[in-house]
C-alpha positions, 0 to 999 in steps of 0.5 A, spaced: 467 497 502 472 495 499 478 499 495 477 499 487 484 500 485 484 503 478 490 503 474 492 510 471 495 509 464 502 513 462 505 514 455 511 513 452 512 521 452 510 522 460 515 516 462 521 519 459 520 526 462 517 523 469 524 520 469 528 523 464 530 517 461 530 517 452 526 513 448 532 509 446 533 507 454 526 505 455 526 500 447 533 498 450 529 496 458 524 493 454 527 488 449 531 486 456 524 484 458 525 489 464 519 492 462 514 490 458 513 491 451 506 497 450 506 504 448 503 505 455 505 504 462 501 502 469 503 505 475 507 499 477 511 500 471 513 506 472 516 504 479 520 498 476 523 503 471 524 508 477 529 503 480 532 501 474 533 508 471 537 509 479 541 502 477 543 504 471 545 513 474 550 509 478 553 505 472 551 498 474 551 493 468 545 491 465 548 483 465 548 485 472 541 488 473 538 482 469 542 477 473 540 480 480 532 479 478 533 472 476 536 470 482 531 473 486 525 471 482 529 463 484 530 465 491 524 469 494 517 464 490 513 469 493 517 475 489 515 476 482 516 483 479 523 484 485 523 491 481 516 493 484 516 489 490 523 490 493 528 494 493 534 493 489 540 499 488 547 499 487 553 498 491 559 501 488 557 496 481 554 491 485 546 490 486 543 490 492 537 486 495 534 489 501 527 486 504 525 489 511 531 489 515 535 485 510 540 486 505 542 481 501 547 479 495 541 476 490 546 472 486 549 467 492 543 469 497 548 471 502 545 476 507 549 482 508 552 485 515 554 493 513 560 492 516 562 499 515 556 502 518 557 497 525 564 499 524 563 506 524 558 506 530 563 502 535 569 508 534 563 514 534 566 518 540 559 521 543 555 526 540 553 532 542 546 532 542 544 536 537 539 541 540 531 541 541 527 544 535 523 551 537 516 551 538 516 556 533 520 552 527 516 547 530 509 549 528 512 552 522 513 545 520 507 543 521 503 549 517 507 546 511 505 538 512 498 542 512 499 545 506 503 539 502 497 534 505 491 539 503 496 540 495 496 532 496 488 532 497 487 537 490 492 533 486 488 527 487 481 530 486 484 533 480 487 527 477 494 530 477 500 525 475 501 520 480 508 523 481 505 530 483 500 526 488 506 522 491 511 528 493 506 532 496 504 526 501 511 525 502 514 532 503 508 532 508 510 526 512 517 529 512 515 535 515 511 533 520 512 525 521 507 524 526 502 526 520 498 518 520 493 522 515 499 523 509 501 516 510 495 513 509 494 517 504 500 515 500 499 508 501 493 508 498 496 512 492 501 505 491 495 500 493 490 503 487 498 502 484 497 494 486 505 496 490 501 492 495 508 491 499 509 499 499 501 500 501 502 496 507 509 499 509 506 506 509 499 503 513 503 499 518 507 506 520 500 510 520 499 506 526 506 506 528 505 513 528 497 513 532 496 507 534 488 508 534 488 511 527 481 506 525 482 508 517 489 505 517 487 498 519 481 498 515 485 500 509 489 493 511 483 489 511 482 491 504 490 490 502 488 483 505 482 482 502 485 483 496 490 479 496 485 473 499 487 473 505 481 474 509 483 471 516 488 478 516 483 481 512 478 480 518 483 481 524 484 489 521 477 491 519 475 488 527 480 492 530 478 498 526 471 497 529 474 495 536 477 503 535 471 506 532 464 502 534 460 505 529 464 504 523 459 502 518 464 501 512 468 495 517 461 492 518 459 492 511 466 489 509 466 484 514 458 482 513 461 480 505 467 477 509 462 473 512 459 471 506 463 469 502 466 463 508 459 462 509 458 464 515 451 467 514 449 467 521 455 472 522 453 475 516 447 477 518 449 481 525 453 485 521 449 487 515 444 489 520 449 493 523 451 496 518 443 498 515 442 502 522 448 506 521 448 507 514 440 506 511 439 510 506 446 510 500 446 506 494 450 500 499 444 500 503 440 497 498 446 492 496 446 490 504 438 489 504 439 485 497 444 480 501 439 480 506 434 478 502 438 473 499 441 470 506 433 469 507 432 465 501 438 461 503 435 459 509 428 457 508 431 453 502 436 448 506 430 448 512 424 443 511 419 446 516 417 453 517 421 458 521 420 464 525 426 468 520 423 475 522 431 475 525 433 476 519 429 481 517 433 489 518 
């Protein structure tokens, strides 16, 4: 079934000691327009004012920061809060813009080569290779990603701060990058955040990492889905199928798909799918009542009388 993002509400309090910022700082971000103004924050605020409070660690004007935002928002339409959606940070004084592979100087849009780096590549003498990992310190690190993902699964059965839940999936992707789990798991702390952008980062190196893993797939069916794009949407939770044929969830999402482009026939396949494999849950009976109601379609735009026993789960 589709993901249902909730939204975990912050405090004034509880944003200045997660970014150990002052109460004058954050009335200060908030008469700019950079953050809006409440007495408590969503997820997606706290990112926003996670970017600043690093732009303005690194001594960056505020005129600099409000000129940077405006000039993306004109340059990237698509863009609307350049704060959560891209990653701005500072060079020197300056902002920076970087979406995928790309830096940007956002007031001229001129895309940015980072010289010194190429530079830096083209005088390197070569390396010596640094050597291979122990199996033992290899399996040590293992143990730890284990032990941060399960601490990452608690927190979130507890409903901890999402900062907690996010540095333990991160500290078990970092130790152990073939982790696909931990990422999937922290793109969907970002995705119930509505970081759509990060959620599908993390979801597309899931795959990266297992190219197999049907939960990231599905995962990006939903992110599609919620976003109204549902031939993507549609593309991921087939190829979820493709890798897990008995995936029920896939089917139940595709069915709706289905439906709502009225497709019923195709619908109809897929609901029964879904009804053998998952029979007897409160989804269940949702999926019989869309039958149902695909039934009643049926003999309503039909004249005649017609065996519709097809139809039947």
């Amino acid at each position: 079934m589709p993901a249902i993002a909730t939204e975990q509400a912050y405090s004034r309090a509880e944003v200045r000691r997660l970014l150990g910022v002052s109460e004058q700082q954050l009335r200060s971000w908030q008469k700019q327009d950079f953050v809006r103004a409440s007495s408590s924050f969503s997820f997606s605020d706290l990112l926003a004012m996670r970017t600043l409070a690093a732009l303005r660690k690194n001594r960056v004007p505020a005129s600099q920061i409000r000129k940077a935002v405006n000039a993306v928002r004109s340059k990237l339409r698509d863009v609307v809060n350049p704060l959560t959606e891209l990653r701005l940070y500072s060079q020197g004084r300056k902002v920076r813009v970087q979406f995928g592979n790309q830096t940007m100087e956002p007031v001229s849009g001129q895309l940015l080569l980072d010289f010194e780096e190429e530079i830096n590549k083209i005088l390197a003498f070569p390396e010596k290779q640094p050597e291979a990992e122990k199996p033992a310190e290899r399996n040590k690190k293992r143990l730890e990603a284990e032990h941060w993902f399960e601490q990452g699964l608690l927190l979130e059965q507890q409903g901890a701060q999402l900062e907690e839940i996010i540095f333990a999936y991160e500290k078990a992707a970092e130790l152990d990058p073939t982790s696909a789990g931990a990422l999937v798991n922290l793109g969907t702390v970002y995705f119930n955040g509505h970081a759509y952008r990060d959620a599908e980062k993390l979801y597309r190196k899931a795959l990266e990492v297992d190219p197999n893993y049907a939960l990231a797939h599905f995962n990006l069916g939903n992110l599609f889905d919620e976003r109204n794009d549902r031939a993507k949407a549609l593309f991921h939770y087939q190829a979820a199928l493709r890798i897990h044929p008995n995936y029920a969830d896939a089917n139940y999402n595709i069915a709706l798909l289905y439906q709502s482009t009225n497709q019923p026939m195709k619908a109809v396949r897929h609901w029964k799918l879904y009804l053998k494999l998952d029979p007897n849950s409160h989804w269940a009976s949702i999926a019989r009542r869309e039958l149902e109601k695909l039934r009643d379609l049926t003999i309503v735009r039909n004249d005649r009388p017609r065996d519709l026993s097809h139809l039947d789960a």
